[in-house]
C-alpha positions in Angstrom: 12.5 -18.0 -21.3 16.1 -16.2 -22.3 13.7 -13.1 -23.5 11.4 -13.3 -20.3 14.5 -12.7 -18.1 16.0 -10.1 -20.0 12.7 -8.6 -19.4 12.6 -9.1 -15.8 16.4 -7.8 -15.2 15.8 -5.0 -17.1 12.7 -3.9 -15.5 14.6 -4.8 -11.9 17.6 -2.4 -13.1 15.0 0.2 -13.8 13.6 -0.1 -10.4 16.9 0.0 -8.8 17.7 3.4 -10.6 14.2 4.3 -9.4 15.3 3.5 -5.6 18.2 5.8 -6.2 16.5 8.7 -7.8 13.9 8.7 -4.6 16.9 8.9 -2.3 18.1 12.3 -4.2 14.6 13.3 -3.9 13.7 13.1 0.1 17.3 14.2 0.9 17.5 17.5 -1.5 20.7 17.0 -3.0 19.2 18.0 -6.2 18.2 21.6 -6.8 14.9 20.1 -8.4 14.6 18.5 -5.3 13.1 19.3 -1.9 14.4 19.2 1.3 12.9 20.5 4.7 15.6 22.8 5.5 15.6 23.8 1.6 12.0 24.9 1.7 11.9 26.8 4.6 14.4 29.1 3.4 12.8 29.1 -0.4 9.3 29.5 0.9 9.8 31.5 4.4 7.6 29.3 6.4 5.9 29.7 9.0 6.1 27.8 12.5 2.9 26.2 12.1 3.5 25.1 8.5 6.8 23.8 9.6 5.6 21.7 12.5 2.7 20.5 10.2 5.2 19.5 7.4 7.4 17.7 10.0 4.7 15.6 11.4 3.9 14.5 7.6 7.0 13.9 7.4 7.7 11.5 10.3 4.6 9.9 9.3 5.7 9.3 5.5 9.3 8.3 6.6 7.7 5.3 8.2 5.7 4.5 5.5 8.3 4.4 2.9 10.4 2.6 4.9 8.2 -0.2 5.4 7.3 -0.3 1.6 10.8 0.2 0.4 11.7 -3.2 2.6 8.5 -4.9 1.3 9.8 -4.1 -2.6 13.6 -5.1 -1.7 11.7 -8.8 0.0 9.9 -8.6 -3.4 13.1 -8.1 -5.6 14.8 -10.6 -4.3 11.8 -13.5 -4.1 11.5 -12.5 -8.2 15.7 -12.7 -8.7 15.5 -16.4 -6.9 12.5 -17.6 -8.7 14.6 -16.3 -11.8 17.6 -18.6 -10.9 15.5 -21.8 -9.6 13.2 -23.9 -11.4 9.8 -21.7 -10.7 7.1 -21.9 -13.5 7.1 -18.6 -15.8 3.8 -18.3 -14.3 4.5 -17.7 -11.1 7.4 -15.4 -11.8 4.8 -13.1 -13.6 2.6 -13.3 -10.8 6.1 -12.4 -8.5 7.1 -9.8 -11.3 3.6 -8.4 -10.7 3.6 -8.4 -7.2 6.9 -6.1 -7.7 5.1 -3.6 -10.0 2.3 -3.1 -7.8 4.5 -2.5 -4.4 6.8 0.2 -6.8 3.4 2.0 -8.0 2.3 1.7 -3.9 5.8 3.6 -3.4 5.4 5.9 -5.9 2.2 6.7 -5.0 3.3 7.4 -1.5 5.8 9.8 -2.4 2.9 11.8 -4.7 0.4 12.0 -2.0 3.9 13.5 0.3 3.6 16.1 -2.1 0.6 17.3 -2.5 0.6 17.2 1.7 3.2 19.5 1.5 1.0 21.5 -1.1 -1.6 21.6 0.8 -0.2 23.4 4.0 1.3 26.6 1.3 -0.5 29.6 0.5 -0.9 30.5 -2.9 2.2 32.7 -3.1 4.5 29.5 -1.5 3.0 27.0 -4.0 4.4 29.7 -6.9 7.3 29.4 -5.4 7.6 25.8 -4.8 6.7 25.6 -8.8 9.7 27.7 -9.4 12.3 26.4 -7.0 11.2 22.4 -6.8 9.7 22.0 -9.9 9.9 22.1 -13.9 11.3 25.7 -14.8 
């Protein structure tokens, strides 16, 4: 049980660094990291790119929002059923329930990406490659 928890806290510590690192990526204080303001100057921009990029973005805000709250709820069910009596069983099953919400997130924050792919031409995406991504 010692072992299981270790486990568990661990993997919640991991998480929580994972929370952080998505906060230096949607607000660009990161040169590896985009930010509206950022990529319209790095990738000149257009109007209409712009306004389509900000109405993804308005969109996504939401979404993470909701699914960051539904993995904080998550994190703390698991850290109570850590500290009360709960069956290992069902902490797995609350531990799993945890996983799948952080993999949700994460694969919220892909699909933002290739949104924003999506509206560059080929030239931008080079660009982007070069300015956001691995040099």
């Amino acid at each position: 049980m010692k072992f299981l928890k270790y486990i568990i806290s661990t993997s919640i510590l991991l998480a929580g660094l994972n929370a952080s690192a998505d906060k230096k990526f949607c607000k660009g204080d990161d040169d590896k990291h985009f930010s509206f303001k950022k990529m319209k100057k790095e990738l000149n921009l257009t109007s209409e790119q712009l306004s389509q990029l900000k109405s993804s973005k308005k969109e996504m805000k939401t979404q993470l929002k909701e699914k960051k709250q539904a993995m904080r709820a998550a994190k703390k069910d698991l850290e109570l059923a850590l500290k009360s009596n709960t069956s290992e069983d069902q902490i797995r099953t609350k531990y799993a329930e945890l996983q799948k919400l952080q993999e949700d997130f994460s694969k919220s924050r892909f699909e933002m990406i290739l949104k924003v792919r999506s509206v560059l031409t080929a030239e931008q995406k080079a660009k982007f490659k070069t300015a956001f991504g691995d040099k």
